[in-house]
C-alpha positions in Angstrom: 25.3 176.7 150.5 29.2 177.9 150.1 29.3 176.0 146.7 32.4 173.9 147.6 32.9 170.2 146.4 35.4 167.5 146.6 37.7 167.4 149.5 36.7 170.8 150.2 33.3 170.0 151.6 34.5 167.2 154.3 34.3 168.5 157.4 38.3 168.6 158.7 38.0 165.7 160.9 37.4 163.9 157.8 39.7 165.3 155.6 42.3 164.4 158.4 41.5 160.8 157.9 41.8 161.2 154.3 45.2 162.9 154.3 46.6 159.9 156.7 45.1 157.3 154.6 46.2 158.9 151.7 50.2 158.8 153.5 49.5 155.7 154.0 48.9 154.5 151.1 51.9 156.7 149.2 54.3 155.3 152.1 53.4 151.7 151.7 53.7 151.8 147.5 57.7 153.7 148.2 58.2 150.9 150.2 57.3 148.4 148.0 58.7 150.0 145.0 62.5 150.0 147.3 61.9 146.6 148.0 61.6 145.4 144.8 64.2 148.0 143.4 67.0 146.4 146.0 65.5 142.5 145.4 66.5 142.8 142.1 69.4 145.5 142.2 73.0 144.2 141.8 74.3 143.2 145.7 75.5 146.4 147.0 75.9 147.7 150.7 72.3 147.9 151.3 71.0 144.8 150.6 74.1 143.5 152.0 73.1 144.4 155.4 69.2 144.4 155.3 69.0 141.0 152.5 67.2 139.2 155.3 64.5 142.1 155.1 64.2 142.6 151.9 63.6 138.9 151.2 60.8 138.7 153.6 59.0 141.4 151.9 59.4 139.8 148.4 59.1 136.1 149.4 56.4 134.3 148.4 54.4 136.6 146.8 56.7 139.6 145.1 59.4 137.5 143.5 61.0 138.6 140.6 62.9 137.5 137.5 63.2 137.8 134.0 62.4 134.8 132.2 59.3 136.3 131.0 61.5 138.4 128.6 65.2 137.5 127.8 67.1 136.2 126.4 64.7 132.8 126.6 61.2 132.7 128.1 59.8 129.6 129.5 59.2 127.1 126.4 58.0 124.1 128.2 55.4 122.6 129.8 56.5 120.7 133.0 53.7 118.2 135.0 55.2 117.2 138.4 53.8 113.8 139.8 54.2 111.7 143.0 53.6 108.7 144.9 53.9 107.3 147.9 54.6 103.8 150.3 52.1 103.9 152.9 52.0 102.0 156.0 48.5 101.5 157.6 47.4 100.7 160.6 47.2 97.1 160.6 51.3 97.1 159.9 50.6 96.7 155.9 52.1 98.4 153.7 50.2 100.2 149.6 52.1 102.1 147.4 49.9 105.3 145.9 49.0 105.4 141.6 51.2 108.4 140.5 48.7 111.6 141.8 49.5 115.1 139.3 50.3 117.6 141.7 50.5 120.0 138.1 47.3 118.9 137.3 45.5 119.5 140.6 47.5 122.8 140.8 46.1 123.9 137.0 42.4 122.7 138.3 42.6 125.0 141.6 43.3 128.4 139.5 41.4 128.0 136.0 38.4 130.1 136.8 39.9 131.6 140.0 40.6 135.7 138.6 42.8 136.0 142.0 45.1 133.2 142.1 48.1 133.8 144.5 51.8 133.6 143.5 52.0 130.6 145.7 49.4 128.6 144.4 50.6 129.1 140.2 54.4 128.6 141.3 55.1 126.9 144.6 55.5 123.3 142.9 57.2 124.9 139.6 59.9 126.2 141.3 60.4 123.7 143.7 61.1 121.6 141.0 63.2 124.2 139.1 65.3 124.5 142.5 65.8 120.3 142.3 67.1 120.0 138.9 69.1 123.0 139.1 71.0 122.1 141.9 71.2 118.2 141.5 73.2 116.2 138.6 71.8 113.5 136.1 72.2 111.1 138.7 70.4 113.2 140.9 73.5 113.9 143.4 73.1 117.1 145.3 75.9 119.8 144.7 76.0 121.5 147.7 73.5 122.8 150.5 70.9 124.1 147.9 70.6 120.5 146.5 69.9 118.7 149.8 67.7 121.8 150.5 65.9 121.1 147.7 65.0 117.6 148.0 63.7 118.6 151.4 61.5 121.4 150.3 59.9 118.5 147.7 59.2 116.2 150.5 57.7 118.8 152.5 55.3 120.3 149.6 54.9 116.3 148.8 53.7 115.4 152.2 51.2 118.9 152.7 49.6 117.8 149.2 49.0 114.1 150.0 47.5 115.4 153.4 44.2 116.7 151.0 44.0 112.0 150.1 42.4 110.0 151.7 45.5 107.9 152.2 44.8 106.1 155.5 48.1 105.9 156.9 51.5 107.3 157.5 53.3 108.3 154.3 56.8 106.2 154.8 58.8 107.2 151.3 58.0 109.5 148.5 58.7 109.7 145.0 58.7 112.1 142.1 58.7 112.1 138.1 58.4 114.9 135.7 57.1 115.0 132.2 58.5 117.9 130.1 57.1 118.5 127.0 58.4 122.0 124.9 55.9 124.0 123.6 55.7 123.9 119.7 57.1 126.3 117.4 54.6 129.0 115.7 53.9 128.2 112.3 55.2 132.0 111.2 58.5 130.5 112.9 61.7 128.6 111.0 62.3 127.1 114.5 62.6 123.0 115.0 60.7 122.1 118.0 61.0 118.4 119.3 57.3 117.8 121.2 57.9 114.0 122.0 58.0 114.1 125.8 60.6 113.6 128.2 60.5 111.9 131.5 62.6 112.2 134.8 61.9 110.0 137.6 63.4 110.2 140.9 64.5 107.4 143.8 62.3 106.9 146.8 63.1 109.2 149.9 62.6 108.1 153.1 60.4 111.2 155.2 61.6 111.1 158.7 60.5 113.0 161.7 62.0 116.5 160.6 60.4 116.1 157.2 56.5 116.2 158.4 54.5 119.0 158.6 54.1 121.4 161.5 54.9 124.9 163.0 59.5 123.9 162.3 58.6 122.5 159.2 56.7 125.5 158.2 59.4 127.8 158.8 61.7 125.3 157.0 59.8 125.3 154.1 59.6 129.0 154.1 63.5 129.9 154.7 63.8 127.5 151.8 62.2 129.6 149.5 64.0 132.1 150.6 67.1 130.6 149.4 65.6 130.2 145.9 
């Protein structure tokens, strides 16, 4: 025996595969670490001209932003609901009980150690994107807003697919219940926990709005806007 130990004692062809793994793995973490850098970098010439790459590197699963830490994390608790008109077979017409899409969404990751980006924020900030871009009396102001409202009928329409609703979903609607988080005792801080409640008008889904291999990519370039 030559007494050597650790990487020394592979045979080269092995320690070749190592090295190039090893590249690999350092190439693919500088990559990341740039991507992130220029996601959340101020707009400069770079991200001028690659943006579009970037933001499929980050999107769904990467995204950044700050509202962990300052100046105000998220204080509230927000459980998005929806129902539906649904025309059967025989030509009549149901309309759905209210079905939590929050709750169903808190009951597929408590236990899960892994749960993806998507699954703990899809519905949250599809519903951040509607009320930031729509008024009190839910007008659109501008593309984002009647983006929006079709990125909530197409999440609305994937989630009902998992019902057994038994016919062609017509006309959707959503309400939200907010309700802030209270105060800590240690805190002087007035918190107001009654709830509060914002209910949308039915929407109409037409062709473009069902699911499939557009509506996919819709979906996704809509989240990309966000």
């Amino acid at each position: 025996m030559d007494g050597t130990s650790g990487l020394a004692a592979l045979s080269r062809p092995y320690q070749a595969v190592l090295g190039a793994a090893l590249a690999l793995i350092a190439l693919l973490a500088s990559t990341h670490v740039a991507m992130v850098f220029l996601h959340v970098a101020p707009s400069n010439t770079v991200t001028k001209e690659y943006g579009k790459a970037v933001d499929a590197w980050i999107y769904p699963e990467f995204e950044q932003n700050w509202k962990l830490f300052a100046p105000n994390p998220l204080q509230q608790n927000v459980s998005v609901q929806v129902k539906a008109e649904v025309r059967r077979a025989d030509g009549g017409r149901i309309v759905t009980e209210w079905i939590d899409l929050t709750a169903e969404d808190s009951a597929s990751i408590r236990g899960n150690l892994l749960p993806s980006h998507v699954q703990q924020n899809k519905l949250r900030r599809a519903w951040d994107l509607y009320s930031n871009s729509h008024d009190d009396q839910n007008r659109p102001n501008g593309l984002r807003g009647r983006l929006s409202e079709s990125y909530l009928k197409r999440i609305a329409l994937v989630r009902l697919e998992a019902h057994d609703l038994r016919g062609v979903v017509e006309r959707v609607r959503f309400r939200a219940t907010t309700v802030l988080v209270e105060a800590p005792k240690w805190s002087d801080e007035q918190t107001d926990t009654r709830p509060s409640h914002r209910e949308l008008p039915w929407w109409t889904i037409s062709a473009d709005d069902r699911p499939g291999d557009d509506g996919e990519k819709s979906v996704e370039r809509t989240e990309a806007v966000r």
